[in-house]
C-alpha positions as CSV (number, residue, x, y, z in Angstrom):
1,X,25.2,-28.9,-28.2
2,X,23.2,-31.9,-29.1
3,X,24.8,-35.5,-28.9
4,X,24.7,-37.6,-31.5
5,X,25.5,-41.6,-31.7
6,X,26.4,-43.1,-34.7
7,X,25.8,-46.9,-35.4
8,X,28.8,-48.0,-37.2
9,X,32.1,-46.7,-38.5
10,X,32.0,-47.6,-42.0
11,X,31.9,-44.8,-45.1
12,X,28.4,-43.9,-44.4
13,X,28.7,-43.4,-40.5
14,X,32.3,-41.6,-41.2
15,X,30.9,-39.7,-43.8
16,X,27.8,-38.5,-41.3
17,X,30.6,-38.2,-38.5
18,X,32.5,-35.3,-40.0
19,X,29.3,-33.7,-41.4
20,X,27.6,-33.9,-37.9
21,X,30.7,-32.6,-35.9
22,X,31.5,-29.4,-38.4
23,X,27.7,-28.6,-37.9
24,X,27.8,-28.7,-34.3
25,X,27.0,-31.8,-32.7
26,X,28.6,-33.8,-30.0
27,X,29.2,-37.2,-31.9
28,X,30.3,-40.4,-31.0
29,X,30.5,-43.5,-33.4
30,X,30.2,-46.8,-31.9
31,X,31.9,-49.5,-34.0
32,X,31.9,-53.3,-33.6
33,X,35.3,-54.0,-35.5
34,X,38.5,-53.0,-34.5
35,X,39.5,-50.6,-37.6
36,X,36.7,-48.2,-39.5
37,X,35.8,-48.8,-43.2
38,X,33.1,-51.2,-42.5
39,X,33.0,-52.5,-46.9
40,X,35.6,-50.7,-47.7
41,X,38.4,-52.8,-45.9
42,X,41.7,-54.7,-46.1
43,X,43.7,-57.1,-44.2
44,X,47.5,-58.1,-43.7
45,X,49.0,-61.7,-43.5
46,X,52.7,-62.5,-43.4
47,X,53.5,-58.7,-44.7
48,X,50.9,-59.0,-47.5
49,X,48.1,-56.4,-47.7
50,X,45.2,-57.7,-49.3
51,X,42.6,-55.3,-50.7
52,X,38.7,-56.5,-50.0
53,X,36.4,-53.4,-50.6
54,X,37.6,-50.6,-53.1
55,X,38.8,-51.6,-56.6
56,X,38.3,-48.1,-58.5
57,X,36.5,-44.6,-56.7
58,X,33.9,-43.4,-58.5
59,X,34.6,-39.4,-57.4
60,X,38.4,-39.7,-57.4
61,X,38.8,-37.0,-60.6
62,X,39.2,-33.8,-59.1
63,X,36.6,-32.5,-62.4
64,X,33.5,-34.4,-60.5
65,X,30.9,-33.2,-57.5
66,X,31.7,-36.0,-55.5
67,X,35.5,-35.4,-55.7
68,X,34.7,-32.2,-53.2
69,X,33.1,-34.9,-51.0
70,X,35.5,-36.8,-50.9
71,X,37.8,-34.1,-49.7
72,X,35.4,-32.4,-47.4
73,X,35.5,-35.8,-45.2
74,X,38.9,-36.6,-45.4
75,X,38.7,-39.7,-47.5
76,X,41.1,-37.9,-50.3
77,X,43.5,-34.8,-50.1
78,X,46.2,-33.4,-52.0
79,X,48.3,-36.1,-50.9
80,X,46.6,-39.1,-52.3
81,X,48.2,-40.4,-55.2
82,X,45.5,-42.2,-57.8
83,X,46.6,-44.5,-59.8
84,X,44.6,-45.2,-63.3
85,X,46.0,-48.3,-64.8
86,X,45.2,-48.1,-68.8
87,X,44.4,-50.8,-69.8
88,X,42.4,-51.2,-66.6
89,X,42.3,-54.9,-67.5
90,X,42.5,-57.6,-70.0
91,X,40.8,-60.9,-70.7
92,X,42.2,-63.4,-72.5
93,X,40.3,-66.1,-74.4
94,X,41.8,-69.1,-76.7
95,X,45.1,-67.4,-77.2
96,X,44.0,-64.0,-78.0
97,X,44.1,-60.8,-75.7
98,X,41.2,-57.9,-75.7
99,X,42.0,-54.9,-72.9
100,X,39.9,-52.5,-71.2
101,X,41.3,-48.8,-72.4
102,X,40.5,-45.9,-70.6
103,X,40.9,-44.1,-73.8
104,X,37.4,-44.3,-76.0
105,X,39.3,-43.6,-79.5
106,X,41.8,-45.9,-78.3
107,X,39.3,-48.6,-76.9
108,X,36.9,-48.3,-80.6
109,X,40.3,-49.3,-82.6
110,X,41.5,-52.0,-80.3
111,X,37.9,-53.4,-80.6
112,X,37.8,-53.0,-84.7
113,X,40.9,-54.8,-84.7
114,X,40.1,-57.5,-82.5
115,X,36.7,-57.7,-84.4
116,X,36.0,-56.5,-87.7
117,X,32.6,-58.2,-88.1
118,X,30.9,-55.9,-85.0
119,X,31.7,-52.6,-86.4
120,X,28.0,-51.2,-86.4
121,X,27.9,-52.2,-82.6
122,X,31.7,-51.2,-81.6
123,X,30.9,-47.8,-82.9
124,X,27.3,-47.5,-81.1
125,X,28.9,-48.5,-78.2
126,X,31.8,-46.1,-78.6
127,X,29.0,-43.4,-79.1
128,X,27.3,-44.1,-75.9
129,X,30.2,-44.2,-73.5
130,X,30.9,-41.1,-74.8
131,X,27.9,-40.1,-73.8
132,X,27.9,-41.4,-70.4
133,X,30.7,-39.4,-69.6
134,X,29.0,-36.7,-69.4
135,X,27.0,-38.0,-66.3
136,X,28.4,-37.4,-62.6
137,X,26.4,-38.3,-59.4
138,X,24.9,-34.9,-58.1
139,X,25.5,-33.8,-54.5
140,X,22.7,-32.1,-53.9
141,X,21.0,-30.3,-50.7
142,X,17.2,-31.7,-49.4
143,X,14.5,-29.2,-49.1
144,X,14.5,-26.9,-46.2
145,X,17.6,-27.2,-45.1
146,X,19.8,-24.5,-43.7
147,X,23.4,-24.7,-45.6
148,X,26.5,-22.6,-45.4
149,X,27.4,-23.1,-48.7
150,X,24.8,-24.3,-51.2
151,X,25.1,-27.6,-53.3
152,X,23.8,-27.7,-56.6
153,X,24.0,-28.4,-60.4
154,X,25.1,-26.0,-62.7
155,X,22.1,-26.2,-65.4
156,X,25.5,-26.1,-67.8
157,X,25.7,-29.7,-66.3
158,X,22.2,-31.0,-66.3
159,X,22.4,-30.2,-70.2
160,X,25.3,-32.1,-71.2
161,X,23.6,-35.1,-69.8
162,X,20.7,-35.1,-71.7
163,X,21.9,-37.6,-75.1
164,X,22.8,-40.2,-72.3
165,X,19.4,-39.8,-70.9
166,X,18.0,-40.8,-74.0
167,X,20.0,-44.1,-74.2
168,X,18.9,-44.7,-70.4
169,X,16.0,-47.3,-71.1
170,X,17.9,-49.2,-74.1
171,X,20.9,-50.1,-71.6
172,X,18.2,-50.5,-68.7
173,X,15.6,-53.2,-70.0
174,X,18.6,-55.6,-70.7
175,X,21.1,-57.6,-68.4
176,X,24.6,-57.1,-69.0
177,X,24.7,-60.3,-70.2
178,X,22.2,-60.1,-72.9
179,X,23.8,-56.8,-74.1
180,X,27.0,-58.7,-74.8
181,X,25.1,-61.0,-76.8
182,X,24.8,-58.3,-79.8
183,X,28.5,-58.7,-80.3
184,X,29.6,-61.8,-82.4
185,X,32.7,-61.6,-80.9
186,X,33.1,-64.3,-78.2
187,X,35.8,-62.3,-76.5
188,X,34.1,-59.4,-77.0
189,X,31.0,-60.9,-75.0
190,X,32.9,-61.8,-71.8
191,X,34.7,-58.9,-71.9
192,X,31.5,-57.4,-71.3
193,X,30.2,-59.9,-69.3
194,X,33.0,-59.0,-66.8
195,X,32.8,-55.2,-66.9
196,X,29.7,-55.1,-64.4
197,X,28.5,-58.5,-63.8
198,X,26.4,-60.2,-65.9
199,X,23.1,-60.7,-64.3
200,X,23.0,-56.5,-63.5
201,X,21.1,-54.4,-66.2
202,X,23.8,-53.6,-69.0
203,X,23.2,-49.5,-67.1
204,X,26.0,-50.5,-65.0
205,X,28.3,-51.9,-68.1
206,X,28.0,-48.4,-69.3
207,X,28.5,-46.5,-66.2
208,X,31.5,-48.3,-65.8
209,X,32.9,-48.2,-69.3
210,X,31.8,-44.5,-69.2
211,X,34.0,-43.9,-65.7
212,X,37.0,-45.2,-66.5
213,X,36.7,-43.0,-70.4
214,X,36.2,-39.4,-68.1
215,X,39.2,-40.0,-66.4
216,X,37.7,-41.2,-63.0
217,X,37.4,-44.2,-61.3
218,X,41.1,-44.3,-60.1
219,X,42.4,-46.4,-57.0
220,X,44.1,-43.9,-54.5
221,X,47.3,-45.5,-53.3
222,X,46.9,-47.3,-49.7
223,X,43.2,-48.8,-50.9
224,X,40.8,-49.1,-48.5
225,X,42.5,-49.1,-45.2
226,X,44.4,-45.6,-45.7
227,X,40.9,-44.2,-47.3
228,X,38.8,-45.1,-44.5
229,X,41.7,-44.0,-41.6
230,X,41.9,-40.4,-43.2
231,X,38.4,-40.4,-42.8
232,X,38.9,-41.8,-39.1
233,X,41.9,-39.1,-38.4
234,X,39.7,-36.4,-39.6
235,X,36.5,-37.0,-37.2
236,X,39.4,-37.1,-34.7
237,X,40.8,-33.9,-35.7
238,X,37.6,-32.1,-35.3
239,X,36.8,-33.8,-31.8
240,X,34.9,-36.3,-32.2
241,X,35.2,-40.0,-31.3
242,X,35.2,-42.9,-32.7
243,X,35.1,-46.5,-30.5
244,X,35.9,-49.6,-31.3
245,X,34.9,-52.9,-30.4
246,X,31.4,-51.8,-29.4
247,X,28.8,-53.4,-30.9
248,X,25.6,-51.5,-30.5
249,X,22.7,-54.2,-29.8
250,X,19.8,-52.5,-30.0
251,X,18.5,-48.4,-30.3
252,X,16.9,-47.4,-27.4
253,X,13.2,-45.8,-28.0
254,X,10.6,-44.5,-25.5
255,X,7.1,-43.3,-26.7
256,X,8.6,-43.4,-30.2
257,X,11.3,-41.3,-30.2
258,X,14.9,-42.7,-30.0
259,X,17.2,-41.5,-27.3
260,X,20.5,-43.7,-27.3
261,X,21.8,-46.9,-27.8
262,X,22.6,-50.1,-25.7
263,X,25.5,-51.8,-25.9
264,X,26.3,-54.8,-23.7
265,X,23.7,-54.1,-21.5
266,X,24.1,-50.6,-20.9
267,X,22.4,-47.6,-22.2
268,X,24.3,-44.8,-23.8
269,X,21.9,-41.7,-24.1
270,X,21.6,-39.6,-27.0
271,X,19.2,-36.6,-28.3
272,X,20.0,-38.3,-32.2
273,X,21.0,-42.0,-33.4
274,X,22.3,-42.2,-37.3
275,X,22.4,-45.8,-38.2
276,X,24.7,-46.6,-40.8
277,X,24.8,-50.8,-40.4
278,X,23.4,-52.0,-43.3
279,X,19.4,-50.8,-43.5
280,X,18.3,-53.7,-44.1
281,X,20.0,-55.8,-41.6
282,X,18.9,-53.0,-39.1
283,X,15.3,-52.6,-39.6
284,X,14.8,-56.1,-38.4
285,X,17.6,-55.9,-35.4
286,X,18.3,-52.6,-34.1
287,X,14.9,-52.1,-32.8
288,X,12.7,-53.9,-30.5
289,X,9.6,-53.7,-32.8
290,X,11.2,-54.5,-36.6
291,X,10.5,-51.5,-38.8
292,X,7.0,-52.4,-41.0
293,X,6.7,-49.1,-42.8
294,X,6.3,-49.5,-46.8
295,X,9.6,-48.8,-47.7
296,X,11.1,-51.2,-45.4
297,X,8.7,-54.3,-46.1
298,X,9.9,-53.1,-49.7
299,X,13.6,-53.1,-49.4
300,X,13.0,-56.7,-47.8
301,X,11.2,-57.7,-50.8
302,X,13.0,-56.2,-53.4
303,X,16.9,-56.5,-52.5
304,X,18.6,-58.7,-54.6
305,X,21.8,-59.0,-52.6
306,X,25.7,-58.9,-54.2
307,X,28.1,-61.7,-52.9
308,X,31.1,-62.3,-53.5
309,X,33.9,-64.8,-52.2
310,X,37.6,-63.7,-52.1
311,X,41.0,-65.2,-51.9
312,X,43.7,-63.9,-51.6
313,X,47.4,-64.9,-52.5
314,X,50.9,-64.0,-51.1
315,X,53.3,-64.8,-53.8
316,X,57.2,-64.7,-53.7
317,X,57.5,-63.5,-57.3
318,X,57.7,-60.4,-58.7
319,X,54.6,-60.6,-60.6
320,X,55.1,-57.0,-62.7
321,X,55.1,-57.9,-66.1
322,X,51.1,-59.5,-65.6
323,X,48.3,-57.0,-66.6
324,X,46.8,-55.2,-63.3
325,X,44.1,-57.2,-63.8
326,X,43.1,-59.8,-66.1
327,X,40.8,-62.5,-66.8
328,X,40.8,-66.0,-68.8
329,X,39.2,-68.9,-68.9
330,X,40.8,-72.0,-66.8
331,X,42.1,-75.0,-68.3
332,X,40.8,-77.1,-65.9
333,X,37.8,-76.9,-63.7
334,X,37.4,-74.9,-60.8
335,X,34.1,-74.8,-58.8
336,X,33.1,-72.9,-55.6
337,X,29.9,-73.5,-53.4
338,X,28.9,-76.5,-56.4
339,X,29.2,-74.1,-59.3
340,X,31.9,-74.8,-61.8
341,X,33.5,-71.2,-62.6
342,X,33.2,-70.0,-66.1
343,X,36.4,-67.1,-65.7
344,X,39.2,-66.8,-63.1
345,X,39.6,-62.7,-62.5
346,X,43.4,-61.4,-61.0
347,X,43.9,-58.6,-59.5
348,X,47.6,-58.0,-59.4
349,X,48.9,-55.0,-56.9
350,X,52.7,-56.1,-57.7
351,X,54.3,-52.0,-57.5
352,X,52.1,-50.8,-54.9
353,X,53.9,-49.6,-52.0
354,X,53.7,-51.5,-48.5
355,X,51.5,-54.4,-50.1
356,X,54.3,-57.0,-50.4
357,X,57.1,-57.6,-49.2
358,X,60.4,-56.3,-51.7
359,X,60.2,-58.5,-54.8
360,X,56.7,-60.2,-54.0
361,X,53.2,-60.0,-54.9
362,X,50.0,-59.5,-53.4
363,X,47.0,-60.7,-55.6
364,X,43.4,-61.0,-55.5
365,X,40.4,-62.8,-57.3
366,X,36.5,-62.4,-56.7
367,X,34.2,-65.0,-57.3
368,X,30.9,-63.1,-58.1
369,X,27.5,-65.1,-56.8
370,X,25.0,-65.7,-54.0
371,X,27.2,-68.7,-52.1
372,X,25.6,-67.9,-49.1
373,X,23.7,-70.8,-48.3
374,X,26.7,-72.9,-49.2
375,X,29.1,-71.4,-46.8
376,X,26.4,-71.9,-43.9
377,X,26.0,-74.8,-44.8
378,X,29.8,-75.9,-44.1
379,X,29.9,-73.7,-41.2
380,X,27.1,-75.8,-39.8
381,X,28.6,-79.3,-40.4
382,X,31.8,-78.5,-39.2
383,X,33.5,-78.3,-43.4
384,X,34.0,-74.7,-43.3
385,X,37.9,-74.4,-43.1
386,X,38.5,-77.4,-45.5
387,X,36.2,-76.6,-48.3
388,X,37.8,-72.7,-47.9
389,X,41.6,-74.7,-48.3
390,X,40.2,-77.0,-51.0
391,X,39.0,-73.7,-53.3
392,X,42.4,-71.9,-52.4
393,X,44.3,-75.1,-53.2
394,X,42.5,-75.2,-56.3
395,X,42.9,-72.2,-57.7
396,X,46.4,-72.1,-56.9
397,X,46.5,-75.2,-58.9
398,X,45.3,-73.7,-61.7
399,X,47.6,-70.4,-61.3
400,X,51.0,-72.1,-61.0
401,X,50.0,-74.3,-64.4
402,X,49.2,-70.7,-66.1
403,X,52.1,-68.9,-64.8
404,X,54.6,-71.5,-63.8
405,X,57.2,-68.5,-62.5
406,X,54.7,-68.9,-59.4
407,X,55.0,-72.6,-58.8
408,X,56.0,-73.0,-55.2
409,X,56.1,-69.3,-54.3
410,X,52.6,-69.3,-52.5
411,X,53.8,-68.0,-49.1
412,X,50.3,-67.4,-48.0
413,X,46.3,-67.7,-48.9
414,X,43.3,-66.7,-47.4
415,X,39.7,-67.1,-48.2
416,X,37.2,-64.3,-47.5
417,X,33.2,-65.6,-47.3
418,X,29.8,-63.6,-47.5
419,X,29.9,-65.2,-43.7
420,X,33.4,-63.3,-43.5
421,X,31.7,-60.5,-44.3
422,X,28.4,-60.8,-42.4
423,X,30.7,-61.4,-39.1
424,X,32.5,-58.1,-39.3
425,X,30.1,-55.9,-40.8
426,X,26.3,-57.0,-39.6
427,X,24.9,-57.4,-43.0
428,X,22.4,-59.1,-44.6
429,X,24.2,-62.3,-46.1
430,X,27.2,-59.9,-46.0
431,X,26.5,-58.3,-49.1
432,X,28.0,-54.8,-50.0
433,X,25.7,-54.0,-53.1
434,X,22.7,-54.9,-54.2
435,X,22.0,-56.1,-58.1
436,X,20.1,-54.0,-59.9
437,X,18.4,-56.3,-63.0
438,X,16.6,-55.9,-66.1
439,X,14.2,-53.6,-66.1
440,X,15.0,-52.6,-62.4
441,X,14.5,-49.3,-61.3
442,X,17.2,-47.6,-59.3
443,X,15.6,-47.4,-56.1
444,X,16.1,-45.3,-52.9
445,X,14.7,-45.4,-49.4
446,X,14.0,-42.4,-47.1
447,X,16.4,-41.3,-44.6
448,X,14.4,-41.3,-41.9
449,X,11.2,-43.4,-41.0
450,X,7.9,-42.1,-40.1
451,X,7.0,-44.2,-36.8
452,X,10.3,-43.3,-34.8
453,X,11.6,-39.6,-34.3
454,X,15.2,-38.5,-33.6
455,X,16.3,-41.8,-35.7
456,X,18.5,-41.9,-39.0
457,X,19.2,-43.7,-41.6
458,X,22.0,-44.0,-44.1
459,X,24.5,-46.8,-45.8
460,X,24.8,-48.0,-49.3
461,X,21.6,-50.1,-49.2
462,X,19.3,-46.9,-49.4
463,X,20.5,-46.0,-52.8
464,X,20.8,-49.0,-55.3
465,X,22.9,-50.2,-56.5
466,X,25.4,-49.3,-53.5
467,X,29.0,-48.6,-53.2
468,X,31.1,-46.2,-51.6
469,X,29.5,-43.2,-53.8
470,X,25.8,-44.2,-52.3
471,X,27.0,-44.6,-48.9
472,X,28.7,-41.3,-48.5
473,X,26.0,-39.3,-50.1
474,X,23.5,-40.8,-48.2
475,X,25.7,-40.1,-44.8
476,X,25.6,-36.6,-45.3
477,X,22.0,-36.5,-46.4
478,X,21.4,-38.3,-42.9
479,X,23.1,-35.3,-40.9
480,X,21.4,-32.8,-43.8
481,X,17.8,-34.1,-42.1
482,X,18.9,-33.9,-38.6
483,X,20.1,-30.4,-39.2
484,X,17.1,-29.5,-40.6
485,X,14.8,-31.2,-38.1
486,X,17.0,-29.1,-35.3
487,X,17.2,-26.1,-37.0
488,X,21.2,-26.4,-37.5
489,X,23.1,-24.7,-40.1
490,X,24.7,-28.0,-42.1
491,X,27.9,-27.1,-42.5
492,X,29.3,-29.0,-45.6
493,X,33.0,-27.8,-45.5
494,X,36.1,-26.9,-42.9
C-alpha cells in the first residue's frame, strides 16, 4: 500500500482524503488549524455560531452530479436537512422592497410589479435563467484512468444545455454591474448588483439566479462546521488520519520527485504528496525552488483575488420576523479600509438550531473588496484591533437606528479580516475565490506539474472562479491522476 500525505484539511484535501483511502492508499492529512474545512469554516463566541465560508451549496439537490459527490465523501447524507429560504433575500431601497424568489414565474411577476417600464428585459432575463437551469457542473473521469464505476454525462444532459450555451458570451463580455445597468429600475440594478458581485462577469449573476430557480443551492443545517466534520468523521471511518496543528513547511523533493513533507524540522516520508493549500500560495512556498512552469507564472499573473471582511453579531433579540437576508442602503455613512460602503448585506440565522442561544440571534454581514493592504497596514502600525472595533461599532450604529428592537442587545461582535483568513488558511491575501471579469475566460490549471513527479495539486484556485464545488472536484481529480499514474483502480464510491 502506497502512502499518501495530504497538505491541508480543507474541502479539497478532505475530498482527495476519502477518494485516496477507498482506492487503496495509506493517507494522512496534515493540517495547520485545529478543526478541518479550511474556507468553509465557522466559529463560536459567547454561545453564538457564526458562519464564515458556505452561504448556499451548489450540489445540495439530490437531481445534480455533484449531489453524489457530495455523498460519496461524507459532506451530505440522508440526514442533512437543507434549508431553501424563498425569498432567498431582499433588498430594500427608498422605502420599497424587491426579493430574490427561487420561483422563476414567481420572480418575473414580482419584477413586473415592481417595474413595469423593464418588461422587455424582465422577461429576457426570465428566459435565460430558465435556461441556465438546465446546466450542472459535470463530474467527469480524466483519460486513462482505471474506475470502478464510470462517471459521465448522459448526452440526454449535454443537450438540454445547449440554449444556455448560446447566451454564454452575451452574459460573459459584461460585468455584473454593467448588466444591471439595462434595467431602469434602480432597485432592480442593485438587486443585481448584489446577486454575484458587481465587478464579476454578469455569467455568475446568472448561474446564481439560475441555482437557486432548479431547486439547488440550499444551506444544509449545521453550515460549514458540521459539513466539513462529516467529511472529517468519514476519512476516519475508513482509516485514515487526519492531524491537526501541523503545519507542513515545505514538500520534500530529491532528483525531482517528491517523497514527503517537513514539518517543524522533521521529515515525514511519503511515495505521494496532494497539496490542497491554496495553489497559488503553494507554488511559491511549499517548494524549495518556486514552481516557474507556464501555468503557474500564469495563475500569478492572472488571479484576481476575492476578499472579503466579516463581522459578526451576537444579538439578544429574537430577530425572526427580518428576511434571511437582506440588503439596504445605510442612512448614514459607513466606510471600511477608506471606502465608504454603498449597501449593508444581513445575513440573519435567527431559527437555526445551536447558533444562538434560546431567543437570540446570530447575524452576519460581508463587506465584498480587496482591503488587504489596508488591514496590513494597521497590523503594521500597531491600529489593527481599534480600526476592527471602530467598523463593528459603526455598523452596529447603524443597525440599532434601523431596527431599534436591537438597541442595546449586542452581546457580542467580531471582525473577521482577509489577514484573518490568510493566518488560518495559508492563502494568498486570504482569498477564497478568485473574480472572474468581463471577458474573462474560466480558467483551469493542471493537476499536476511537469518538473516534479509523485506531486499533486488541487484546491479551489485551479478552477476559477472557486468555491466549494471547484475544490472538491478538483480533489478527486488529484487522487484520479495518482491512480492513474500508479496503476490503481479509483474507487469513487463505498
Amino acid at each position: 500500500m502506497k502512502k499518501v500525505i495530504i497538505v491541508g484539511a480543507g474541502i479539497a484535501g478532505l475530498t482527495a482524503g476519502v477518494y485516496a483511502l477507498q482506492s487503496g492508499f495509506d493517507t494522512t492529512i496534515y493540517e495547520s488549524h485545529t478543526i478541518p474545512g479550511g474556507a468553509c469554516t465557522s466559529w463560536r463566541r459567547k454561545g453564538y455560531l457564526f458562519e464564515g465560508g458556505l452561504h448556499w451549496l451548489t450540489g445540495s439537490s439530490p437531481n445534480t452530479p455533484l449531489n453524489k459527490l457530495w455523498r460519496e465523501v461524507g459532506a451530505l447524507d440522508d440526514d442533512t436537512v437543507i434549508h431553501n429560504r424563498d425569498p432567498f433575500f431582499a433588498l430594500e431601497y427608498k422605502g420599497h422592497t424587491v426579493y430574490l424568489y427561487r420561483d422563476i414565474d414567481k420572480l418575473r411577476q414580482h419584477f413586473l410589479e415592481i417595474s413595469p417600464e423593464d418588461k422587455t428585459e424582465i422577461i429576457r432575463l426570465c428566459r435565460d435563467i430558465n435556461k441556465f437551469t438546465k446546466i450542472s457542473m459535470p463530474i467527469s473521469d480524466i483519460k486513462g484512468v482505471k474506475v470502478k464505476e464510470r462517471a459521465a454525462m448522459p448526452l440526454s444532459m449535454l443537450f438540454s444545455m445547449l440554449p444556455a450555451l448560446t447566451r454564454m458570451s452575451f452574459y460573459a463580455n459584461q460585468t455584473a454591474g454593467e448588466f444591471s445597468m439595462r434595467f431602469k429600475n434602480p432597485i432592480l440594478r442593485l438587486l443585481l448588483q448584489q446577486v454575484a458581485g458587481s465587478e464579476n462577469n454578469a455569467i455568475a449573476a446568472i448561474f446564481t439566479l439560475a441555482t437557486f430557480a432548479s431547486g439547488d443551492g440550499g444551506y444544509p443545517e449545521g453550515g460549514s462546521l458540521d459539513m466539513a466534520g462529516r467529511m472529517a468523521k468519514r476519512i476516519e471511518n475508513l482509516g485514515g488520519t487526519v492531524q491537526y496543528g501541523k503545519k507542513v513547511d515545505k514538500v520534500s523533493v530529491l532528483n525531482g520527485i517528491a517523497n514527503g513533507v517537513i514539518i517543524d524540522g522533521e521529515y515525514i516520508e511519503a511515495d505521494a504528496v496532494i497539496v490542497t493549500r491554496d495553489t497559488l500560495a503553494a507554488v511559491d512556498t511549499l517548494f524549495d525552488d518556486p514552481i516557474r512552469e507556464p501555468w503557474a507564472q500564469k495563475m500569478r499573473e492572472k488571479t484576481k483575488p476575492m476578499l472579503n471582511t466579516f463581522i459578526c453579531l451576537g444579538v439578544k433579540a429574537d430577530l425572526s420576523d427580518l428576511p434571511g437576508s437582506l440588503y439596504f442602503i445605510p442612512e448614514e455613512p459607513i466606510f471600511c479600509g477608506g471606502v465608504q460602503l454603498p449597501s449593508i448585506g444581513l445575513n440573519n440565522y435567527t431559527g437555526y438550531a445551536g447558533y444562538a442561544p434560546e431567543g437570540c440571534t446570530a447575524m452576519t454581514s460581508i463587506i465584498a473588496g480587496d482591503r488587504y493592504n489596508y488591514w496590513k497596514a494597521c497590523k503594521a502600525n500597531g491600529t489593527y484591533e481599534s480600526e476592527k472595533q471602530k467598523l463593528a461599532e459603526s455598523f452596529i450604529g447603524i443597525l440599532e437606528k434601523k431596527y431599534p428592537q436591537t438597541a442595546g442587545k449586542i452581546a457580542v461582535w467580531d471582525v473577521a479580516t482577509p489577514l484573518t483568513y490568510e493566518r488560518y488558511l495559508g492563502s494568498y491575501k486570504g482569498s477564497w475565490m478568485s473574480i472572474i471579469g468581463k471577458g474573462d475566460k474560466m480558467t483551469t490549471y493542471p493537476s499536476k506539474p511537469e518538473s516534479i513527479q509523485n506531486v499533486y495539486f488541487a484546491g479551489q484556485r485551479l478552477s476559477g472562479p472557486g468555491g466549494l464545488p471547484a475544490a472538491a472536484e478538483t480533489g478527486r481529480k488529484a487522487v484520479q491522476y495518482l491512480c492513474r499514474d500508479t496503476n490503481t483502480v479509483f474507487q469513487g464510491n463505498i
